[in-house]
Every structure is written in C-alpha cells, then in structure tokens.
N, C-alpha and C positions, 0 to 999 in steps of 0.2 A: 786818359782812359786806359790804355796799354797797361801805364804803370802801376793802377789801382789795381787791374787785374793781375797783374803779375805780384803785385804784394799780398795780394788774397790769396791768389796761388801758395806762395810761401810760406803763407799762415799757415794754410791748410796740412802741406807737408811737413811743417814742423809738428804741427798737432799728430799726424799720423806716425810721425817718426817718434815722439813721444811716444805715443801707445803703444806703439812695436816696441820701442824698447822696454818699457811695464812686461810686455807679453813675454819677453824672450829672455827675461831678468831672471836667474841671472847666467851668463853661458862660459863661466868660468871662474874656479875658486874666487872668494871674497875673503878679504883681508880682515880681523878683529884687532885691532891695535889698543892693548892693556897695557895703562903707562905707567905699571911697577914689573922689579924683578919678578924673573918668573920661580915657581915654588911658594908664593904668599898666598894671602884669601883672594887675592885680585884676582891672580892668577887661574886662580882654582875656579872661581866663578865663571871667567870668562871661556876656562875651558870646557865647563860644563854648558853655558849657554852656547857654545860653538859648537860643539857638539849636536846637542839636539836641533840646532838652527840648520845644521847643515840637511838631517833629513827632512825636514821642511824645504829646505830650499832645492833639493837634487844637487847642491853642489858642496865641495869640503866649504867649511870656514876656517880660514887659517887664523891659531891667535898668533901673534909678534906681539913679543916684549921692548918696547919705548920707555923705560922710566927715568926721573927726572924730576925735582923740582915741583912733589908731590903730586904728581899725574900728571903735570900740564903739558911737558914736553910732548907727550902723548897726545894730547888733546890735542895740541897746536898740531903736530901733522896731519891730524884728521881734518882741523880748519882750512889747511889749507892745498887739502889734496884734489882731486881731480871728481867732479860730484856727479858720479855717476855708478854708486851703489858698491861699488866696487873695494873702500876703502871703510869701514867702519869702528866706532869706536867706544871700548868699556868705561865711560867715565867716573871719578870715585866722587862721591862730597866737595872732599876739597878743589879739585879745577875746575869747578863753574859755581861752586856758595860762596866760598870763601877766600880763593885767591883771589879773585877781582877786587878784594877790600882790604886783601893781605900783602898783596906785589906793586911796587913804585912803579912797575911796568908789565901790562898784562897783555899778552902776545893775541889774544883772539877775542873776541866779545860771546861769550859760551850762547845769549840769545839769538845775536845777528849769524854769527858766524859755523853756528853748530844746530842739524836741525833736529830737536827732541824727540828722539822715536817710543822708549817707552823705560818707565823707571824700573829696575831689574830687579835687585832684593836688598834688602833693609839686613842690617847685624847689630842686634842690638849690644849698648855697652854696660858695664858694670863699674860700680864704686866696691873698689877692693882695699882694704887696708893691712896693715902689716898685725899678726899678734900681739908687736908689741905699743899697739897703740890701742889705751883703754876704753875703747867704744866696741858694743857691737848692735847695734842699729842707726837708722840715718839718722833719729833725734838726739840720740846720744852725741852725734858726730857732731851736728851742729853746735848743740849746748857746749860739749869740749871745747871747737875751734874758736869759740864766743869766748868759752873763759880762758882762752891761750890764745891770743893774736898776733899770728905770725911764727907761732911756734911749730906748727903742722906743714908739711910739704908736703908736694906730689909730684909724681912723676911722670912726662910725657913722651911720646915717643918723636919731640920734637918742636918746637918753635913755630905756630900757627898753624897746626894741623886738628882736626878734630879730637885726641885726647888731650890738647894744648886748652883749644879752646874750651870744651867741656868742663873743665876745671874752673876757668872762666866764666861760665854760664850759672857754675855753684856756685860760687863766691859772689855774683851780682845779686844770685835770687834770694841768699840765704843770708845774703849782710854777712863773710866772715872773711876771715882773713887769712889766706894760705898761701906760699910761699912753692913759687914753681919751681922744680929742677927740667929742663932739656934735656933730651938724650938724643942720638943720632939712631933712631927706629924704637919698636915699642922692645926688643927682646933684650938689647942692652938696660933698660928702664925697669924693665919687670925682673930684671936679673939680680940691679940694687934696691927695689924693693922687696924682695926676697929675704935679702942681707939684710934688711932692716934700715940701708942706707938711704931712701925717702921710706916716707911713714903709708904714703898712699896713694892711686894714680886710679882715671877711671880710661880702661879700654874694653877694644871689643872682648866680647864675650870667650871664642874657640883661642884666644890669646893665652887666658887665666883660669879657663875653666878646670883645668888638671890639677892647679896648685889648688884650687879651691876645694874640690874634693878630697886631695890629700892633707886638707887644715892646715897648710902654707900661710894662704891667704884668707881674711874675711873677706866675704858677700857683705856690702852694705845696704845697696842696693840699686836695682836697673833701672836706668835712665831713659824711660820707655813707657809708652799710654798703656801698654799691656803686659803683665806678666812672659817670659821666655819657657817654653817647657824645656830648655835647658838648666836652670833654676827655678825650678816649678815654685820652690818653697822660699824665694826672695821677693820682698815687696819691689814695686815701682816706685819711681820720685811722684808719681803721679798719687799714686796712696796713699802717701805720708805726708800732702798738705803742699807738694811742689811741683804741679800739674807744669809749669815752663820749666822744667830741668829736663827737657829729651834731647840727646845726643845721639840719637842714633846713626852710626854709620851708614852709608847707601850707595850704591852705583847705579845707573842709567846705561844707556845704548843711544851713541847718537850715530850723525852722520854728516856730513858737509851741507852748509846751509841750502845750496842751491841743488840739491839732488831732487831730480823730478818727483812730480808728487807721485806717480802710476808704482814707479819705483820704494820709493819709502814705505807706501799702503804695504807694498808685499813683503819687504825687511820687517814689518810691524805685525804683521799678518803670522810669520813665520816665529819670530819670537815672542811674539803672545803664547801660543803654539805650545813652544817648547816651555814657558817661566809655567805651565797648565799641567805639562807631561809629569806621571807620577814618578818616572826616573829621575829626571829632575831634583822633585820637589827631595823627594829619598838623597840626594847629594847633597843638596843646600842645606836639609836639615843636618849632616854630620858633624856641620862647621858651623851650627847655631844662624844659618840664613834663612831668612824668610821669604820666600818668593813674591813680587811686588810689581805687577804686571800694570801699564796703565794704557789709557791712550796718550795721543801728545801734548792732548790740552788740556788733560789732567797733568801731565808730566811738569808742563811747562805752570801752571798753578803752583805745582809742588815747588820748583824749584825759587818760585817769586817767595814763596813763605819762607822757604830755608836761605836766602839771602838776605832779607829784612831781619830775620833773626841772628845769623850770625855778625853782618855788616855794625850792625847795634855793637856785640860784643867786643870785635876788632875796634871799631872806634872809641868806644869809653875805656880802651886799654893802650890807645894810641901803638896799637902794632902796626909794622910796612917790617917790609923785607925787599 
C-alpha cells in the first residue's frame, strides 16, 4: 500500500513538474540549429523565424550553423540532444523526405526521433533553360527531349538533393530522357549553365531569378500547384497537363522527439505566431518564400506524402549514397 501511494505520489509531481515547466518555458535563450552554411536561403529563413520567435517567446533564439550531408548533420544533433525545448531545429526537404531513402545509413528516424512542430515555408522551383536551347515553353521541352534522347542535360546542385531529384520526377512523369550533370551546390551549376555548359536545371526560384529577368536564362516553368507572384507570367507543371511534377522546396521546425507536450504547444504556439507576422511574411517574400504554417498533424501528413513521393523516385533510379 505505501508503495502504490508513493508511486501516485510521483506521478502526481512529475505531472506538476511537467506543467511548471510548460509555464516557465522558456527561461533562457533557445538554440535554432540550421544545418547549412550560414548566408544561404536556410539561413536566411531561419534567421527570420528566430527572430520573430524570439518576441513571442521573451527569449533571444539563437540560430547556429550545423551543415553537412545535406541538413542531416543538423538534424541528427537535434535528434539527439537534450528534450527539453531548449535545442530546436530548421529542417530542409531533404533530411527527413528524402535522405531516409537516399543514405545506406541514416543517423535519426525524422518520425520517431524528431518531434513535428510546424512546417515553415515552401520556395517554389523553376525549370530554367539555357538560350541556347531551342524550346520556350514546357511542351516544347517535352516534344524536344522526345525527339533528342539523351541529348539534353541538366544541372544540379548535387547528387540526391531536391534539384537532383526534381529532374527525376520530370523525366518519370513526362517519359524523356535527360542526361544529369552534379555539381557541388546550386551556384557552381547555375554558373555552367549560364556558359551554356548544361542546357538546363530546375532550382529554387531567388537562385535564378536575376538571370531570368536579365534574359540569361528561360522561364519554363514552375513546378508548383500555384502560380509564384515572383514569375507571375510563368505557367505551372500543374497547367500544362503535369499536375505530379511539384518540387517544391520546404523547411519545417522540429524538436527532440520526447520534449514534453506543455512545451512543444508553446514553441508552436510561438511560431505560428511569427510564419502570421506581416514582418515576416515581408522577408520571405524577398526571397520568393511562402510562409507555411501548420499544425503537427498536418505537418506530419505532409511530410508522409512527400516521402511516398520522393522514396518512388530514389528507388526507380536506384540511388544510395
């Protein structure tokens, strides 16, 4: 009897010590761990939702730069840090869609090990091609690469990243045949296709959208359910008859799987908050971001569709790294 009582007991003050700490959350800077160099879109993102998080929260957010192994290094110390609100992290696309079906060895399970606090903002991407490739619309491109197979490349800013695979996801939907080049980031990539050294590459948008306007590069078009009022006057894949060609880039906001619930509510709470604030939304827009606020079970919805889609892609291309 003692011992039922004294284990009630303990219940009880764990319950309470739970609350208190929800209530008192949070009573010292909170970490944002962004797992690219800093000065990228990542960056930039994470500084702005740190930012506005922090006056929601009464405390600074600090971001740290983690990069690595396209986010994951980052991700993984968020996996496996100390879950008590205190550590959080800006996750991109690729370390929880797609490396789990791209890595021979994947350091964290992004469902069990990372808990979904709310998806952040969406960038959408562009199919940009060189002048000297004679298409300019997406039909054309198709009809082209149909009657040249194998003769058309693109360019990525890498080996199973999302403009790797996105190129990938065109060549499935549209039956053609293109020819990848790698590069070690997107600005090396957009450099030779500049040169006319690949013919074409699809990345984010604030990447190419300078050469675009200065008639560098064609607009073919954005790989996206909706129009960019960044290229107001480019169609979608979705327009032109290829409603599954979206690529769109994205980040999320997680946090360590076992961080109390009372806690999470108010990290969520807070960055809803700010992805809402018109400062914000004024920032994201500079850099072609859409602010993309969810709950967690929306989040964690979203993230099941974008892994069944890309997982497909990675396998009928037999990529591992």
């Amino acid at each position: 009897m003692q011992f039922i009582t004294r284990l009630l007991l303990f219940a009880a003050a764990a319950v309470a010590c739970g609350t208190a700490s929800g209530q008192s959350y949070p009573s010292e800077p909170v970490r944002l761990i962004v797992g690219f160099p800093a000065g990228g879109p990542a960056d930039l993102f994470g500084r702005v939702l740190a930012q506005a998080m922090s006056a929601n929260l009464g405390q600074q957010v600090v971001v740290e730069n983690k990069s690595g192994v396209g986010g994951v290094l980052g991700m993984d110390a968020v996996a496996k840090a100390l879950p008590d609100g205190y550590m959080l992290g800006l996750n991109n696309q690729g370390s929880v869609a797609m490396a789990p079906f791209a890595l021979s060895s994947m350091p964290y399970h992004p469902q069990k090990d990372l808990a979904l606090v709310t998806t952040v903002v969406k960038v959408p991407e562009v199919i940009v091609a060189h002048p000297s490739l004679p298409v300019n619309s997406f039909a054309e491109l198709i009809a082209y690469a149909k009657a040249n197979p194998g003769k058309v490349n693109y360019g990525s800013a890498g080996a199973g990243g999302i403009t790797h695979l996105a190129g990938e996801l065109l060549k499935a939907e549209a039956r053609i045949d293109l020819v990848h080049v790698p590069y070690k980031g997107a600005a090396p990539a957009v450099s030779d296709l500049l040169g006319g050294q690949v013919q074409m590459g699809i990345f984010d948008i604030p990447v190419v959208l300078p050469h675009i306007r200065s008639g560098k590069l064609k607009a073919i078009a954005v790989t996206s359910a909706k129009r960019t009022p960044a290229l107001p006057e480019v169609p979608t894949t979705a327009e032109v008859n290829y409603p599954n060609v979206i690529s769109d880039n994205w980040y999320g906001l997680v946090a360590p799987a076992a961080t109390p619930p009372d806690v999470l509510r108010r990290i969520h709470a807070a960055a809803v908050a700010a992805l809402r604030s018109s400062a914000l939304l004024e920032q994201f827009a500079k850099v072609s971001g859409i602010a993309f606020p969810s709950t967690p079970e929306e989040y964690a919805a979203f993230l099941t569709e974008e892994q069944a889609r890309w997982s497909v892609i990675i396998k009928t291309i037999g990529f591992k790294e």
